[in-house]
C-alpha positions in Angstrom: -15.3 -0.3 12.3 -14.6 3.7 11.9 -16.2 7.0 13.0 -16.7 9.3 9.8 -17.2 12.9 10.9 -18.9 15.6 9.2 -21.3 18.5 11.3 -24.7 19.6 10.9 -25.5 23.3 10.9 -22.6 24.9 12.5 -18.9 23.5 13.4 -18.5 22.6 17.2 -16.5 25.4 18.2 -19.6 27.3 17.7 -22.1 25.8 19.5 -23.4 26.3 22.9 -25.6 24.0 25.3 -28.6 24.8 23.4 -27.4 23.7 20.6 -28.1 20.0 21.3 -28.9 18.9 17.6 -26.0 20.9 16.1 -22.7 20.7 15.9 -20.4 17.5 14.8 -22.5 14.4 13.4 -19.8 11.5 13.1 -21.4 8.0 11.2 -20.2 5.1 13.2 -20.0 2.7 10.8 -19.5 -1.4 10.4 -17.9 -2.9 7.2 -17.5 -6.1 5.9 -14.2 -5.4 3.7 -14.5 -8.6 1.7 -17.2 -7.7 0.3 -17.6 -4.0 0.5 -20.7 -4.5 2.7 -21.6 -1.9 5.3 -23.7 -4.0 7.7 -24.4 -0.9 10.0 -24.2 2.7 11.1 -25.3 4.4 13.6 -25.0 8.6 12.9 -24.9 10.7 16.1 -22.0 12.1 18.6 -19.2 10.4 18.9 -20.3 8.5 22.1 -20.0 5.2 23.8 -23.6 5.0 23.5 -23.7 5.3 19.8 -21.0 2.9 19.7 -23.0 0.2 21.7 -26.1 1.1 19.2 -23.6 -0.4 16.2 -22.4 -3.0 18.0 -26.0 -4.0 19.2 -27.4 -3.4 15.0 -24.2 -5.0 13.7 -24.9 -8.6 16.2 -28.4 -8.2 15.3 -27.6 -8.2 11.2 -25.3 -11.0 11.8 -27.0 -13.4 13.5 -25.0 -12.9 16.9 -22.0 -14.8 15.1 -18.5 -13.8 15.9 -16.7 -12.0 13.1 -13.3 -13.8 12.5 -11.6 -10.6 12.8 -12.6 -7.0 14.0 -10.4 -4.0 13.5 -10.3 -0.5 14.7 -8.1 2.3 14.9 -7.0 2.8 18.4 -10.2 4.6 20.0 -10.2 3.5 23.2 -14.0 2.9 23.4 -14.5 0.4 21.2 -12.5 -2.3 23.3 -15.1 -2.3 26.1 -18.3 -1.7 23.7 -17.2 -5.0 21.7 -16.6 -7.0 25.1 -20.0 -6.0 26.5 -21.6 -7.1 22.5 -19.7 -10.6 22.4 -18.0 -11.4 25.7 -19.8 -13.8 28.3 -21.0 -12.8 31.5 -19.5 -14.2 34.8 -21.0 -13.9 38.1 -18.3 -14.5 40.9 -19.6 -17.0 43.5 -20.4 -15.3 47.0 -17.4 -14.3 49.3 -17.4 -15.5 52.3 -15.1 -13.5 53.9 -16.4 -9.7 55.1 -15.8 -6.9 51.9 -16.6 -4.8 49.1 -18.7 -7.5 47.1 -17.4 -8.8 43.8 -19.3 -7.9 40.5 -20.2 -9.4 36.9 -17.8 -8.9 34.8 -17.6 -9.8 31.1 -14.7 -12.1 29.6 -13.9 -12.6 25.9 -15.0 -15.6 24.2 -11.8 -18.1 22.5 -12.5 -17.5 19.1 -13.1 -13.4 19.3 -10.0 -11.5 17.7 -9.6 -8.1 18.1 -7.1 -5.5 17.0 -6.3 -2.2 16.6 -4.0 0.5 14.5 -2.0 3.1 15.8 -1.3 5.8 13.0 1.6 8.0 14.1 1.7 11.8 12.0 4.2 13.8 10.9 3.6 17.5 9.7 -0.2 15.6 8.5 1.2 12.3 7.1 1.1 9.3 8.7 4.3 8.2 9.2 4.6 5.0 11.2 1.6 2.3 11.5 1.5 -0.1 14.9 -1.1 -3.2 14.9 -1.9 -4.0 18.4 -4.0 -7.4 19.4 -6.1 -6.4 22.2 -8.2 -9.9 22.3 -7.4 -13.2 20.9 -4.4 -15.2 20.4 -1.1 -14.5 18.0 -2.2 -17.4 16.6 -5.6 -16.6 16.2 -4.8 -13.3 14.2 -2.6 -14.7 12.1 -4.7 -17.6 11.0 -7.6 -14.9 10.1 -4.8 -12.8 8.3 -4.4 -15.9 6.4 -7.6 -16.9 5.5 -8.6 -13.2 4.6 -9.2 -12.3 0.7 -8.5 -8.7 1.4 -5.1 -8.0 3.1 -2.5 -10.3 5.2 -2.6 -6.9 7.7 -4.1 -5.5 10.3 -5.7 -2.0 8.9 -8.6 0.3 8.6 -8.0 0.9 4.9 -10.9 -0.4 3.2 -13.9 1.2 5.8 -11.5 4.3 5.5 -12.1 3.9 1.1 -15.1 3.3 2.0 -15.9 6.7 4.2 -14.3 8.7 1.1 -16.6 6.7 -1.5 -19.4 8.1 0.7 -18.6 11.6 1.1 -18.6 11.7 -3.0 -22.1 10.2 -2.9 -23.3 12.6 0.2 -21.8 16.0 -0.5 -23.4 17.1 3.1 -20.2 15.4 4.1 -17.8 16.6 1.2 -14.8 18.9 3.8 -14.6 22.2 3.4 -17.8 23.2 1.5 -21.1 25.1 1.9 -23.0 21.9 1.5 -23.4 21.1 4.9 -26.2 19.9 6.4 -28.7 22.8 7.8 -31.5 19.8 9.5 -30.2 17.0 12.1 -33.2 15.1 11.4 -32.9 15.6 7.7 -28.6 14.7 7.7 -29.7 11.3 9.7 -31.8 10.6 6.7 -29.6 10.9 4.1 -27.2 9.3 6.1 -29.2 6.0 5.6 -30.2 6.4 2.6 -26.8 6.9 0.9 -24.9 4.5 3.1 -27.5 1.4 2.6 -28.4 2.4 -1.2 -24.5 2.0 -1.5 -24.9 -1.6 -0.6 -27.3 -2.4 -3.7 -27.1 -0.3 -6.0 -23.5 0.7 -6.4 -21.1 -0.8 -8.4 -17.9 -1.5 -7.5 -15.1 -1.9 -9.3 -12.7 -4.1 -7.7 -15.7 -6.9 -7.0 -16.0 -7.3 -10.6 -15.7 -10.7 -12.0 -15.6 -12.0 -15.4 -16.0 -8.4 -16.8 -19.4 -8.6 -15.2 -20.3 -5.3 -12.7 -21.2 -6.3 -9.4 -22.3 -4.4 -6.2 -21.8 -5.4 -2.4 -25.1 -7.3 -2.0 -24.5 -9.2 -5.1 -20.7 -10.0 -4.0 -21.8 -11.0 -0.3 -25.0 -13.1 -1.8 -28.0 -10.8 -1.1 -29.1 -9.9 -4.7 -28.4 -11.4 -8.1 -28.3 -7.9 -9.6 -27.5 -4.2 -9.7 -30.7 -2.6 -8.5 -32.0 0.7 -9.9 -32.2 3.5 -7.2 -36.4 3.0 -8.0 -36.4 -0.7 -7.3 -34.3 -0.1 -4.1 -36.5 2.7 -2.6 -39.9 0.9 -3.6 -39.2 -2.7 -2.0 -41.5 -3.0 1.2 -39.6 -2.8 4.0 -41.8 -5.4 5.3 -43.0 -8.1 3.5 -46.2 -10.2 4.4 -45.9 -13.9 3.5 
């Protein structure tokens, strides 16, 4: 998971209170690496709420399941918005002696493994890069290192391909360039619409097998072809049986 920042209408610096659907726009986004899938974002200020709206999309998409391994870079909100989406509530039993009253808390499951990457800069290059497990086991991580088909590493490489990829699709969110977004409402949509269009009807190159082109959805099982941009945008939403 990653925050992609771009702005809508005006940079921060320059906003005021009234200015409540200005100003920076970051796309908190989910990504399954293996196969190039986003499974969620959630566009909006970078906010512990918005963060809890991915985490609550991304467990919805996936069934509830526990990803084998989740990496972030070291924002510090994500460790308590993933333990409130996957960790399991315990209720202390009643105290018997007099005092401040214990509350629910929330503990990680066994099999959830978490960690994060410190980048350390140098005159804008990063220069050192420290993995740190924040839940699960040694063991744990390195078994899902092991089994992965995409690196034996912790990182945030391939969501961070993956924000580039989409700031050439959206120039709204191309740096450094009068294509900026003017309409909240309107950068939201296209938000969506490039980020899940991405899934089905973009080719990747590096999922291609047997010289035969194949995008995310195809890769991860969900189509059994490159859909035109038409078939994408025409498919009922919701489908009667």
């Amino acid at each position: 998971m990653d925050e992609k920042w771009a702005f809508v209408a005006k940079k921060q610096a320059n906003c005021d209170e009234a200015d409540v659907e200005r100003g920076d726009c970051w796309d908190h986004v989910a990504l399954d690496p293996e196969h190039r899938l986003v499974l969620s974002v959630v566009p909006g200020k970078r906010s512990v709420a918005n963060l809890r709206k991915l985490l609550a999309d991304l467990t919805r998409r996936t069934g509830g399941r526990i990803m084998k391994l989740i990496t972030t870079d070291d924002y510090p909100a994500y460790e308590g918005t993933i333990l409130e989406a996957y960790g399991h509530r315990v209720v202390p039993l009643p105290q018997i002696k007099p005092g401040r009253r214990a509350l629910p808390y929330r503990v990680p499951p066994r099999e959830l493994t978490y960690a994060t990457v410190h980048k350390t800069r140098k005159n804008g290059r990063v220069v050192k890069v420290q993995p740190k497990l924040v839940f699960g086991t040694p063991a744990a991580l390195a078994a899902a290192l092991k089994q992965s088909r995409c690196s034996r590493q912790v990182n945030t490489s391939f969501i961070e391909r993956q924000n580039g990829t989409d700031r050439n699709r959206n120039a709204r969110k191309v740096r450094q360039t009068y294509c900026f977004s003017k309409d909240w409402q309107m950068h939201e949509a296209v938000t969506y619409f490039t980020m899940y269009s991405y899934n089905f009807c973009w080719p990747v190159r590096t999922l291609r097998r047997a010289g035969q082109q194949r995008t995310p959805a195809m890769s991860a099982g969900l189509a059994g072809h490159v859909w035109p941009l038409q078939e994408w945008i025409t498919l009922p939403a919701v489908q009667s049986g």
